[in-house]
C-alpha positions as CSV (number, residue, x, y, z in Angstrom):
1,X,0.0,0.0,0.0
2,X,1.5,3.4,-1.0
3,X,1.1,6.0,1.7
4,X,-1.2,9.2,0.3
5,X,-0.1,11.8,-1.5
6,X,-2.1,14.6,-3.5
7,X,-0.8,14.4,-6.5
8,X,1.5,14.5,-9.4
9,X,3.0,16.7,-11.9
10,X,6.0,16.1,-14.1
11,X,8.7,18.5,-16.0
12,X,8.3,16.9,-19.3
13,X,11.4,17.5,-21.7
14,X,10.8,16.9,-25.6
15,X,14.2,17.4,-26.6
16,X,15.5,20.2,-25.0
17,X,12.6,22.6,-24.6
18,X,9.7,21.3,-21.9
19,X,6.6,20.9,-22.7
20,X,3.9,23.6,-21.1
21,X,0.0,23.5,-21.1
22,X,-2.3,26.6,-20.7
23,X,-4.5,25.9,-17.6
24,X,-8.2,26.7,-18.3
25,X,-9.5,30.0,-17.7
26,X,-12.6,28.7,-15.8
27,X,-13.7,30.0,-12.5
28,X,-13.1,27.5,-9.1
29,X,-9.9,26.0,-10.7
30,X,-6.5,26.6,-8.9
31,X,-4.3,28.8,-11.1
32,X,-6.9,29.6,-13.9
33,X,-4.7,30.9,-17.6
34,X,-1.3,29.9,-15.6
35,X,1.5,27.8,-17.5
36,X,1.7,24.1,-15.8
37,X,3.1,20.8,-16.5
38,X,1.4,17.6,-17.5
39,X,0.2,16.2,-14.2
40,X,-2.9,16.3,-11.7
41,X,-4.6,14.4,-8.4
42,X,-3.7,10.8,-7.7
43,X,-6.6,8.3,-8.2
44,X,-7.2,6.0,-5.2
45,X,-4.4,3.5,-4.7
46,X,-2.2,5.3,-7.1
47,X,1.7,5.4,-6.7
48,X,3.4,8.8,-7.7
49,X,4.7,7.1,-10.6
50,X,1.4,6.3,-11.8
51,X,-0.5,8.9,-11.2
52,X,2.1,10.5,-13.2
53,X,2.0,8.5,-16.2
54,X,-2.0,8.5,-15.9
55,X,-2.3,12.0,-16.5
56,X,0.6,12.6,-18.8
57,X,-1.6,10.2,-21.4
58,X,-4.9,11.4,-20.7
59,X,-3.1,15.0,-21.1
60,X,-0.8,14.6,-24.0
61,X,-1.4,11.6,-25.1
62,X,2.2,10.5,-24.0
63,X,3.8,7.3,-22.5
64,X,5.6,7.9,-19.3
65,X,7.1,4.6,-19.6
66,X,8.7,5.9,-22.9
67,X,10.7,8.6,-21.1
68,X,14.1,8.6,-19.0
69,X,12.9,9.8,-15.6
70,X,15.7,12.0,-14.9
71,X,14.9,13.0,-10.9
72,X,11.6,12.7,-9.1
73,X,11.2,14.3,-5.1
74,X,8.1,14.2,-2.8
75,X,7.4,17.5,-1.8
76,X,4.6,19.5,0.3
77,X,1.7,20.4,-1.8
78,X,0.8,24.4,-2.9
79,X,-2.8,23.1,-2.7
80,X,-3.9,21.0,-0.4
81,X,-1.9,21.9,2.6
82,X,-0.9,18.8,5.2
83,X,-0.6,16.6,2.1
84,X,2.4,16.1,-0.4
85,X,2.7,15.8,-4.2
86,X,5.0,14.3,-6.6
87,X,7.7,16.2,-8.8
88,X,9.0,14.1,-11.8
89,X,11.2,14.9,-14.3
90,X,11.3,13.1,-17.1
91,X,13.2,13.2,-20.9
92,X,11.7,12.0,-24.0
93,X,13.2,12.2,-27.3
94,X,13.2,15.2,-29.8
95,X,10.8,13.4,-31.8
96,X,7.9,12.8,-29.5
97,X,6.6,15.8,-30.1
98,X,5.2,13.9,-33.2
99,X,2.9,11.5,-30.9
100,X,1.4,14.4,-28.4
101,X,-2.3,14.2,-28.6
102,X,-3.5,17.3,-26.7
103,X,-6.4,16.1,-24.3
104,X,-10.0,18.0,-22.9
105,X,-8.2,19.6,-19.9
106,X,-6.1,23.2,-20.4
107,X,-6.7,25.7,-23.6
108,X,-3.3,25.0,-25.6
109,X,0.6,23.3,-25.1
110,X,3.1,24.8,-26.3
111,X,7.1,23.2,-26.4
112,X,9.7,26.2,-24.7
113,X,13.2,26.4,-23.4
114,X,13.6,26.3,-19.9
115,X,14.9,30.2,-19.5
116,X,11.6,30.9,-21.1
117,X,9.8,29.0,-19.0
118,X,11.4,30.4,-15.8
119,X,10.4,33.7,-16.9
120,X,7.0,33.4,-17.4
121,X,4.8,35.9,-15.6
122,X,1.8,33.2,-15.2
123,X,2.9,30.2,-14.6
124,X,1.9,28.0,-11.3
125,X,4.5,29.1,-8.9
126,X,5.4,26.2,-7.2
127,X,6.5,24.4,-10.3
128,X,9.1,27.2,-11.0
129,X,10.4,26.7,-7.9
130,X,10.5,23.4,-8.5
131,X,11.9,22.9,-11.7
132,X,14.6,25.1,-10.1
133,X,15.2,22.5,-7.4
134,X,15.9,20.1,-9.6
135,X,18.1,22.7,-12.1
136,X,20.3,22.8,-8.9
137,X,20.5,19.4,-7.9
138,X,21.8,18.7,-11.9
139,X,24.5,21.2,-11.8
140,X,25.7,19.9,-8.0
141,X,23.6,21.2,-5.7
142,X,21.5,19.5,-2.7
């Protein structure tokens, strides 16, 4: 039995840029019209890892089992406080871009480079931090 979590999100790399989704712009959503990576709430009895890959195919239409998983942390949750959430990291190659089939939830995706991506005015701000986290621990960092 895995021991709850919230959820799951996951840094997605096609190539070298990562690939972004436009949240909805609907009222009672966390974060409406902020950038966020492929991911969401785990279904019961879920491990990070599949909650992870659940969502990144009923997102994008991609295989999590495709992709190197390049670093992956349990951290405290932005929205449900008292509970954690997943952080994945994962590479796939240059051309799985080719295979994403954009599902029903967010507006549009859109593949940048992670400078851009750190920059961006709206984007959920907990995964900047965290995609930062892991930029850290890849150049040496804790």
């Amino acid at each position: 039995m895995t021991e709850p979590f919230h959820g799951a999100k996951t840094a997605t790399f096609i190539g070298d840029d990562l690939l972004m989704i436009m949240r909805d712009d609907k009222p009672g959503i966390d974060f409406p019209a902020h950038w966020d990576f492929p991911g969401g709430g785990r279904d019961e009895g879920e491990t990070g890892y599949q909650t992870a890959a659940r969502e990144m195919r009923e997102e994008v239409g991609l295989d999590l089992d495709r992709a190197e998983i390049l670093w992956r942390r349990r951290l405290p949750s932005d929205t449900a406080p008292g509970r954690d959430s997943w952080f994945f990291v994962a590479q796939f190659p240059a051309g799985a871009v080719d295979d994403i089939r954009f599902g029903d939830e967010g507006q549009f995706w859109r593949l940048m480079p992670v400078e851009e991506v750190l920059a961006l005015p709206q984007i959920v701000p907990s995964l900047a931090l965290r995609l930062r986290l892991w930029l850290d621990f890849r150049a040496g960092g804790n």
